[in-house]
N, C-alpha and C positions, 0 to 999 in steps of 0.2 A: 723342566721343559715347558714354553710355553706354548698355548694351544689359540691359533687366532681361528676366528669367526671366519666363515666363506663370505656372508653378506656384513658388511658395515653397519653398524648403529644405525647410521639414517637412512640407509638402503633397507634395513631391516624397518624403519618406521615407514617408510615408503612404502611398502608393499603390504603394511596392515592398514594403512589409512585408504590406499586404494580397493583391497579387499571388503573393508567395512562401506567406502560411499558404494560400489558396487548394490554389494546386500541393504544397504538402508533405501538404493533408489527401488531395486527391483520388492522390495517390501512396502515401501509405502507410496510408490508412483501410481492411482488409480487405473492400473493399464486394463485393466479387468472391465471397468466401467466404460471403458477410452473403448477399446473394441469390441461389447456390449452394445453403445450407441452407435457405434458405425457400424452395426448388424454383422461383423467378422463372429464367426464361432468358433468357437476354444473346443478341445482346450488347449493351453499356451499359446494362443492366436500372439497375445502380448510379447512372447518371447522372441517369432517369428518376426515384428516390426519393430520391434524396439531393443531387442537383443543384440544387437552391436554397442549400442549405448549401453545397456545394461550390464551386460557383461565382457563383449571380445574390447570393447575400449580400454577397459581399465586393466587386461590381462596385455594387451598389446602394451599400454603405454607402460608398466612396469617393465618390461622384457625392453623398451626402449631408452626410458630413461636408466637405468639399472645397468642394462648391456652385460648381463653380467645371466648364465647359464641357468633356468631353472627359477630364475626370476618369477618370468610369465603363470611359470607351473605353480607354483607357490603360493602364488596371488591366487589362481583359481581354487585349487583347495581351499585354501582363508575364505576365500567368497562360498564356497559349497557350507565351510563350517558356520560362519556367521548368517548366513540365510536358514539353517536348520536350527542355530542359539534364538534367532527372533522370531520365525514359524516354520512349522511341517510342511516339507516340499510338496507346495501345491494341494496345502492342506490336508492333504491323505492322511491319518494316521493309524490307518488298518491295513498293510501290517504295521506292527509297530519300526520296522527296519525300513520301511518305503524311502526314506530318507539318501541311503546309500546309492539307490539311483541319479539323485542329485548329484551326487559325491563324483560318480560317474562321470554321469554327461557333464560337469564343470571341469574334473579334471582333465577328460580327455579334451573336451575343447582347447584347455588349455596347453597340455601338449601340442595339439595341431598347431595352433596360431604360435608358440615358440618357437615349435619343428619348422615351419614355413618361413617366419621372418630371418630364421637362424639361417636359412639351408638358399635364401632368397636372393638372386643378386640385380634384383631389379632395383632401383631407384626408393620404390613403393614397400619393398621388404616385408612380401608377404600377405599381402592384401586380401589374394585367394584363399590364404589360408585361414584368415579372418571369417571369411565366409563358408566355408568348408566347416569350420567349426564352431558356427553358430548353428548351422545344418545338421550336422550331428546331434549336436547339442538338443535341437528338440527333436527330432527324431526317436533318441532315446526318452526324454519325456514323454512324448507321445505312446512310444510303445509300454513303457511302464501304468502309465494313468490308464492306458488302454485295460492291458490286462489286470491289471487291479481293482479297479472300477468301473468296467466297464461300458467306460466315453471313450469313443473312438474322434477322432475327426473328418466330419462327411469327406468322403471319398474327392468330390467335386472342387473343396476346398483346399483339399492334399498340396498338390502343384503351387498353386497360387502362394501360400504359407513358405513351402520349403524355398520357392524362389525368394519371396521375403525376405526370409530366415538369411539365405545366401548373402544377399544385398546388403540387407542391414550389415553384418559382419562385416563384408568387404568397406561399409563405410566406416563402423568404427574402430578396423585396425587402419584402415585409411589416414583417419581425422586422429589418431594415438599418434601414429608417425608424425603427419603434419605439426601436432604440438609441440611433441620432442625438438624437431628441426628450426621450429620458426621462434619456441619462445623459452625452452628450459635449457640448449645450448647454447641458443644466439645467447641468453642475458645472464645466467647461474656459468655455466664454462664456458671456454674460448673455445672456438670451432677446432675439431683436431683437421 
């Protein structure tokens, strides 16, 4: 009896190479210093502005290009494991498990922005849910770094962040879609 794969070889290479640009940008993009100078206070200020890019892009654009269930999910796991293989979520290492909060907030992100684009029959497939789940996504950060270490994020800047946070998302399951449609089916497959 033989036993196939659910994902494909190159579907399967797909969603590690996206999981890895993922974790290599949100590790070495100085997003830390970027929102430092422009006086935003963390912590994961960086997550909030740039966490569409960093993350729901590349969880969208798997579950797009892929089309295929658990895609999306998959890729954020990889992205929680390789962001813990290169450093400690958000450098905490006291507890030594603080990590599994990442684990968390990535994968549930990444169910949202699947559940969304999957369940979506707009056009946009999901877009809100891009952003819903990049909202979560720090949300749990925050409450974790909160009780662990106790850095909160001033009250004042609450809002401001989680709108962010929303935004950014929505654009980059936005701008995940837009790529799928304009240049990895127009020119890799024939439009179905």
């Amino acid at each position: 009896m033989k036993v196939e794969s659910y994902f494909r070889t190159y579907e399967l290479s797909l969603i590690f190479m996206f999981a890895l640009a993922s974790a290599v940008l949100n590790t070495y993009l100085p997003i830390k210093s970027i929102t430092a100078f422009l006086g935003i206070p963390g912590p994961a200020a960086g997550m909030a502005f740039l966490g569409g890019f960093i993350f729901v892009f590349w969880v969208a654009l798997a579950h797009d290009v892929i089309r295929k269930r658990y895609a999306g999910i998959i890729t954020s796991m990889l992205i929680a494991a390789f962001c813990m293989l290169i450093y400690p979520w958000y450098g905490v290492v006291s507890p030594p498990w603080f990590g599994i909060y990442g684990v968390i907030a990535l994968v549930l992100m990444g169910i949202i922005v699947e559940a969304a684009a999957s369940t979506s029959e707009s056009k946009y497939r999901g877009v809100i849910g891009g952003g819903t789940g990049n909202a979560v996504c720090l949300g749990i950060t925050w409450f974790a770094i909160g009780v662990h270490t106790g850095i909160w994020i001033p009250p004042k800047w609450a809002p401001v962040l989680i709108a962010s946070a929303f935004g950014s998302g929505c654009v980059g399951s936005l701008i995940a879609y837009q790529v799928t449609k304009r240049f990895y089916y127009n020119y890799i497959f024939a439009e179905e």
